[in-house]
N, C-alpha and C positions, 0 to 999 in steps of 0.2 A: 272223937273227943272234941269238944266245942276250943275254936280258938280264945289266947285272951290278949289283954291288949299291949301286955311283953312279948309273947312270942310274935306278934303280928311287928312291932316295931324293931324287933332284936332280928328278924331274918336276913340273912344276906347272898347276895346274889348269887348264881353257877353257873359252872360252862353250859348247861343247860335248864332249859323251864321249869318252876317249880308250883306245885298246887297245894296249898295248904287249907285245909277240907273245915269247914264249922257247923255245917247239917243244913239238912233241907235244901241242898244241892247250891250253897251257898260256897265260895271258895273263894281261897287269896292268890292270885297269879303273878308270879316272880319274875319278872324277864332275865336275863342276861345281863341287861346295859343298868339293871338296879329299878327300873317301872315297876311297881307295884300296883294291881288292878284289882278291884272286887268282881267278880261273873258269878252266876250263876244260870247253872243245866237245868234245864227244866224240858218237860214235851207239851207238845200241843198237837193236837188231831194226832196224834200218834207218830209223830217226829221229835225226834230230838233236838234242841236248839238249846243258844246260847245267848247269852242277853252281859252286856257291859253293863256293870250300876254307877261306876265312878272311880275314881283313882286313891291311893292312899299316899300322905296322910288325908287330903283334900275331904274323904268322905273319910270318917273313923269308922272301927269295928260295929258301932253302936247305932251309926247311919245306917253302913252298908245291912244290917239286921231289919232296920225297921223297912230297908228297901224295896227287900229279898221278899218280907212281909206282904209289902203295897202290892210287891206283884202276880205273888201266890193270891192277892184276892183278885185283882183280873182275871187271872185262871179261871178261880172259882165262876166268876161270873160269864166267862168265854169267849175273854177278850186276850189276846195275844199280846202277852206286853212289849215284845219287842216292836211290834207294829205301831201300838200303842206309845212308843217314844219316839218314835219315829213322825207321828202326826202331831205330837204337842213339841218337837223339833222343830217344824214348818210351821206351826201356827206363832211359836215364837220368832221364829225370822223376820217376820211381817208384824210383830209389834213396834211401835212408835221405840219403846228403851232399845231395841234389835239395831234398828235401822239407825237411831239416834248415836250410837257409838259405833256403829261400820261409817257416819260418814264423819264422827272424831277422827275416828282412825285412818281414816281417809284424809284429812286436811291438818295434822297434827304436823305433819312434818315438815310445813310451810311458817310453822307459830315458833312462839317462843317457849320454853318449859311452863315458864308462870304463866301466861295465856291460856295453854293449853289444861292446863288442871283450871283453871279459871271456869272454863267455858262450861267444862263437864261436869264441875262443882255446881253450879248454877242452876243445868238442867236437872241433873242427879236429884238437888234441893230440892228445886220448885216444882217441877212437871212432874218426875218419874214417878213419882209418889202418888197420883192421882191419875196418869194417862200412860203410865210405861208400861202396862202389860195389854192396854188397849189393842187391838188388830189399826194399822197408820189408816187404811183406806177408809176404816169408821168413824174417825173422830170428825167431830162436826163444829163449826166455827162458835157455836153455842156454847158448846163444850170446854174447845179453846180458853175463850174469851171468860169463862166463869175462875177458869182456874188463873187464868193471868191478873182476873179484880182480886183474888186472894193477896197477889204480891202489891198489887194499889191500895189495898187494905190497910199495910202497913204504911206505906207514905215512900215506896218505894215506886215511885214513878219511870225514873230511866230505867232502873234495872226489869221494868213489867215489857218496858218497850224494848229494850235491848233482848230481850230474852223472847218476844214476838218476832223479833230479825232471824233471832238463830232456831226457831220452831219452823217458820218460814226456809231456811237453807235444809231442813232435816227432810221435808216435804219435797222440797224439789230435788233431793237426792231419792229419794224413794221415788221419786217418780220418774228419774233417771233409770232407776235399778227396777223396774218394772213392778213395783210395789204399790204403787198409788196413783190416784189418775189428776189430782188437782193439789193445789198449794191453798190448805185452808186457812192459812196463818196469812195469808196474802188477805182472805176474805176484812179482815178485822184492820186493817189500815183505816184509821183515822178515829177508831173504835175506842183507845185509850185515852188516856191522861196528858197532854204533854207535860215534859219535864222542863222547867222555864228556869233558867241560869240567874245571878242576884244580879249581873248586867243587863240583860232582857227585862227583869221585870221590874228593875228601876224604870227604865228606859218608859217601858207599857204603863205604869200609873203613874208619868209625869213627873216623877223626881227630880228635883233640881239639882245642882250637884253644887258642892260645895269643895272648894279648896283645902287637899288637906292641912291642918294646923302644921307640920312637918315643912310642907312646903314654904307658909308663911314664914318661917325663922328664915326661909333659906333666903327668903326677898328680901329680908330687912337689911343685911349686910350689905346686898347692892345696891337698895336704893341708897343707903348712906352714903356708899363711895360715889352715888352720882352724884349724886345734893355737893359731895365735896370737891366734885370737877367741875361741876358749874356755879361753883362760889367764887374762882379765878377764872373763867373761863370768859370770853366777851360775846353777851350775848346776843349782839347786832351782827354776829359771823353766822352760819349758815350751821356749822356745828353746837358753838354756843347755843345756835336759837331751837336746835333738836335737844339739844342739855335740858335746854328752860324747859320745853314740853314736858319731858318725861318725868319733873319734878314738881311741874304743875306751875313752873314761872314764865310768864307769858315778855318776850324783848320790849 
């Protein structure tokens, strides 16, 4: 009798393994320690085997179905699905999103919390979406560089080039872990936008700067009290006659 999705979530653990059977050689696996796993039996070449689809709740009744499903058509077609998860395992390791959070995960515990969700928000955002299931060793600085104009698109300058620094650290970790043979993010230095600060680009088209009005209130009370030390003050002495200067009265 087909499971449903009360008996699958009301089960509870025992001294020993429990298999709760839904057809088509589909079943629910109880551990002991309360793991709940979906497997399914199946043969191939005339063996018997066992194939893990996912954990429960993590994959529901209605995944682990359509699973069971995906991989009764490999059969059909005579392809071994355990084998078959096993090579799109590997080819996921070596994608750019793979690599890109083994080496979060890897430098996470030098950051600050906020940093750390920062960093991986950022990539998550901008890149994963367009190069995360990419193979790292394929991507090509063309590639890179189209998706980082995306984020200059919007007028987000630093964050295009901040986020070229941490492409570039993900590459040289894959090339650490034997994943990739060059740092293509390094290709694209000088490639971007700079981001120019409201001090720098005063500075760059010649602005003159102006005192702020704040500052002027603050003058006026001291030139007063000068004006009024060198109104007694004699200005044929050496002090008097620095008085008179800075008031504009000459000894």
């Amino acid at each position: 009798m087909p499971l449903t999705d009360t008996a699958v979530r009301g089960v509870k653990p025992a001294d020993k393994p429990q298999k709760l059977f839904d057809g088509n050689g589909l079943f629910l696996y109880v551990a002991p320690s309360g793991t709940k796993s979906w497997r399914l039996k199946y043969r191939f070449q005339g063996r018997e085997k066992l194939l893990t689809l996912g954990t429960y709740p993590q994959l529901s009744l209605k995944e682990a179905r359509e699973a069971c499903a995906a991989a009764k058509k490999q059969l059909g077609g005579g392809i071994d699905p355990s084998v078959q998860k096993k090579v799109i395992a590997r080819a996921w390791e070596n994608t750019f999103e793979a690599i890109a959070r083994g080496w979060h995960e890897n430098k996470k515990s030098a950051w600050s919390e906020r940093y750390t969700e920062d960093v991986l928000e950022r990539i998550a955002s901008n890149i994963f979406p367009y190069l995360g299931n990419r193979p790292i060793n394929e991507i090509t600085p063309p590639e890179l560089l189209s998706v980082l104009r995306k984020i200059e698109a919007r007028g987000a300058f630093y964050q295009a080039n901040r986020l070229r620094e941490s492409c570039s650290l993900v590459f040289r970790y894959a090339i650490a872990t034997g994943r990739a043979e060059r740092d293509t993010a390094a290709d694209l230095r000088g490639a971007l936008k700079s981001h120019v600060t409201t001090s720098r680009r005063h500075h760059r088209t010649g602005g003159s700067r102006r005192p702020v009005a704040g500052h002027r209130r603050l003058y006026r009370p001291l030139r007063h009290q000068v004006r009024l030390a060198a109104s007694g003050a004699d200005l044929s002495s050496p002090w008097g006659s620095a008085l008179g200067r800075m008031v504009g009265n000459r000894p």
